[in-house]
Phi, psi and omega in degrees: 000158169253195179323309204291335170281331184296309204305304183294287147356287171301330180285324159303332183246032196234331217039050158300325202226121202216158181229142197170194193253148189201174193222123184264186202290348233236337171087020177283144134298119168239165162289354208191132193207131192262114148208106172353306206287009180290346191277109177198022185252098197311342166301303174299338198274335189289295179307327175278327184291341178296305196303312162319279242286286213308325191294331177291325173293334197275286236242313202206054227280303174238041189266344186222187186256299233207126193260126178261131241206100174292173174275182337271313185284335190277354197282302170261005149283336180265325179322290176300335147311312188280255201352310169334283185281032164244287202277330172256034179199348188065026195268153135237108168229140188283162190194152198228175159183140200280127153288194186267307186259155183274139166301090154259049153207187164065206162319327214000206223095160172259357150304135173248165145132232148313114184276095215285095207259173174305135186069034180283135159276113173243126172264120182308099189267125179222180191267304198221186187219111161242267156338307217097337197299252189337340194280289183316326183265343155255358164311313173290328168324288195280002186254313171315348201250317200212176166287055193251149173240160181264118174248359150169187183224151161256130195228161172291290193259182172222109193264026167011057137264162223275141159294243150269021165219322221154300208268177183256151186277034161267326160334303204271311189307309201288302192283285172318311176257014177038080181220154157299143227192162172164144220196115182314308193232182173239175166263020148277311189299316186304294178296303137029259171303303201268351184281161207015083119265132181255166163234099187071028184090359156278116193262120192275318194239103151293160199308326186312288198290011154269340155305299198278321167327294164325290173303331152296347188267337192255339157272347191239328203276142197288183183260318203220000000 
């Protein structure tokens, strides 16, 4: 298997990832529900920065500086990415991430980590995209420190449903701020894999819950 199948796999058994009737935040009913916060193990937190790190070695290898980890969830994903591409790639990169209130004592700032200068490339490591909303608040964020250009963002899954328009908001992300986009896995990559597949003697996705996937994907699902 490759990552992207290791990837799915690992989610499924972390329960990251599930399939049932669920309400996303947006109040759409969906079949399927992704949530990061199911990760809460130092084996697993391990195992997911590998996974980040092959998709970066894979998509944008030398393409960047400095990897940024929004708060609150971008924080230990990107920590474990950069330790990933060091000890399994032989990458050493630096990597920074934002409080929530900026620091007036002490060190202060609103960064902690890698202090960032002019012409640093930076890549965004986040768990999902939906808005865009984190996206918008740290570009500016991060442009305020230094001469930095955004070379691109990393998300886990990509459920390519439509944003605030037609396209998925990885699209729409690619198109507004003319950045790399890029995602371990699709909910294509997903079903793909798991359908009639069994796991630990188990069929996780059946033709039923691949039916309603479907139908959700045709009613929900971006154009591009």
């Amino acid at each position: 298997m490759g990552y992207k199948e290791k990837f799915i796999e690992f989610m499924i058994a972390s329960e990251a990832l599930a399939f049932g009737d669920f309400v996303t935040k947006s109040g759409r009913k969906t079949p399927f529900f992704i949530n990061t916060g199911s990760y809460k193990t130092g084996e697993q937190i391990s195992l997911l920065g590998g996974f980040y790190a092959d998709c970066i070695i894979e998509n944008i290898r030398d393409g960047f500086d400095v990897l940024y980890g929004p708060a609150y969830k971008g924080i230990p994903l990107a920590v474990s990415a950069g330790i990933a591409l060091f000890k399994n790639h032989g990458i050493n990169i630096p990597y920074c991430f934002n409080r929530k209130e900026e620091k007036d004592h002490g060190e202060g700032g609103s960064l902690i980590g890698y202090k960032l200068k002019d012409g640093d490339r930076i890549l965004i490591v986040e768990d999902v995209i939906t808005a865009g909303t984190s996206l918008r608040e740290s570009i500016p964020l991060l442009k305020a420190q230094a001469g930095v250009k955004i070379a691109g963002l990393i998300v886990s899954v990509n459920r390519m449903e439509r944003g605030q328009g037609e396209k998925t908001a990885l699209t729409e992300a690619e198109e507004e701020f003319g950045i790399k986009t890029m995602s371990i896995a699709t909910i294509k990559d997903i079903t793909a894999h798991l359908h009639g597949k069994k796991i630990n003697g188990k069929t996780v996705l059946d033709d039923g819950i691949k039916k309603r996937i479907d139908e959700y994907m045709e009613q929900y699902g971006a154009k591009s």
